[in-house]
C-alpha positions in Angstrom: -35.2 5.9 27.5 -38.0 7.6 29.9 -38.2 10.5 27.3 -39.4 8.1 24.5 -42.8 7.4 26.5 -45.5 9.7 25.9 -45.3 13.2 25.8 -42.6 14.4 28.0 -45.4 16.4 30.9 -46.4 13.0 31.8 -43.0 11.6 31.8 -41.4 14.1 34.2 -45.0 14.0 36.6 -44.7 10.4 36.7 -40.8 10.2 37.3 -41.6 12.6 39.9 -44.7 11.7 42.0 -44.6 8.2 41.5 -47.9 8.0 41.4 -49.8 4.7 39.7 -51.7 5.4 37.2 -53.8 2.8 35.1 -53.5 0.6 32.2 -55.5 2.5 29.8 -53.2 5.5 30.6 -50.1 3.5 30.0 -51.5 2.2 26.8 -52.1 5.5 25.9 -48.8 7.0 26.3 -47.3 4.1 24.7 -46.4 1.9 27.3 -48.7 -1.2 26.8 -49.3 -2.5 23.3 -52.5 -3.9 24.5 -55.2 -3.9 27.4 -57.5 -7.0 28.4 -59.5 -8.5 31.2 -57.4 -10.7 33.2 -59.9 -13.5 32.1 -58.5 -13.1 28.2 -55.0 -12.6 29.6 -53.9 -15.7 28.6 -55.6 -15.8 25.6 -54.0 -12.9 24.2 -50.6 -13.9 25.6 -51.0 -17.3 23.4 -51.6 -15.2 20.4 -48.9 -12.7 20.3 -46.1 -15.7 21.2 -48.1 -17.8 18.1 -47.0 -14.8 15.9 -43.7 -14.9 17.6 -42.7 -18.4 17.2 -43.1 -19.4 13.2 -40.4 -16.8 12.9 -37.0 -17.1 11.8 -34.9 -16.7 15.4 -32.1 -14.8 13.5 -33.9 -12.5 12.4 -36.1 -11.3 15.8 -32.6 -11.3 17.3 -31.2 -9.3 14.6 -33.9 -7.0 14.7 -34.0 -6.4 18.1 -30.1 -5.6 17.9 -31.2 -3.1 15.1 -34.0 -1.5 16.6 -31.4 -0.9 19.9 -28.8 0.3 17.9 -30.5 2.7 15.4 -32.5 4.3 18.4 -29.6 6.7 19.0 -28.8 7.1 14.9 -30.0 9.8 13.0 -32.8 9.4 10.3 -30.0 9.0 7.7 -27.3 6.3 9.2 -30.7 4.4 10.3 -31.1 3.5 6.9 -27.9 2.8 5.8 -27.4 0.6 9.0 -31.0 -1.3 8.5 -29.7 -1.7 4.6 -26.2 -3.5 5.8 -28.1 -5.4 8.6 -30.9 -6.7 6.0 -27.6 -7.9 3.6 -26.3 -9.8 6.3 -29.4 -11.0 7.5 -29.7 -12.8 3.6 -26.7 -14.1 4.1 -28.1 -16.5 7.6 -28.9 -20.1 7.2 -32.3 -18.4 8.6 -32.3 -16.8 5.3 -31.5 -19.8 3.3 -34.2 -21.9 5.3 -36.8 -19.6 4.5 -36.5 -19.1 0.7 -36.4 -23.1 0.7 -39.1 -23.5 2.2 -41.5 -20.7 0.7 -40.0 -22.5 -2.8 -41.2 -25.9 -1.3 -44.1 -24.5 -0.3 -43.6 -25.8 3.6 -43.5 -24.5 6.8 -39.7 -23.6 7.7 -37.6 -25.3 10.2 -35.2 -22.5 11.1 -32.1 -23.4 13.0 -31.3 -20.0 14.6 -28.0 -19.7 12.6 
């Protein structure tokens, strides 16, 4: 896992000095998503779980099993797993939920089957 994070001289200097190094390095080598003054903290923490939260349960589950998986899959069976994983993710009362409601033209109420 530590040689996915930034480029590999900062990986093996941090695994072996263990020294701290800032959030605006971490951000850079891929580590943080994002960097904010503790006073918008909570701010930005209320906006990334509102994008979070309208979405189908199944499906962030799913695609955190997939991202997992696929990690150690070369560029070919990644596809062809994400392709099976996508047709059984259609198949999820998720799935069903969602096509009802975007035909209804309603919010969904997913039940995280």
């Amino acid at each position: 896992m530590l040689q996915s994070i930034g480029p590999k001289r900062l990986v093996r200097e941090w695994s072996l000095t263990g020294e701290p190094f800032d959030a605006h390095t971490a951000q850079a080598a891929g580590l943080l998503n994002y960097v904010v003054p503790s006073a918008e903290l909570d701010a930005k923490v209320d906006w990334l779980v509102s994008r979070i939260v309208d979405k189908s349960p199944t499906a962030i589950r799913r695609g955190k099993y997939a991202m997992r998986a696929i990690a150690s899959m070369s560029f070919d069976e990644s596809i062809a797993y994400t392709e099976s994983q996508i047709a059984l993710l259609a198949m999820t009362e998720d799935a069903k939920e969602g096509l009802k409601a975007f035909g209804e033209k309603r919010k969904p109420s997913w039940p995280g089957k």
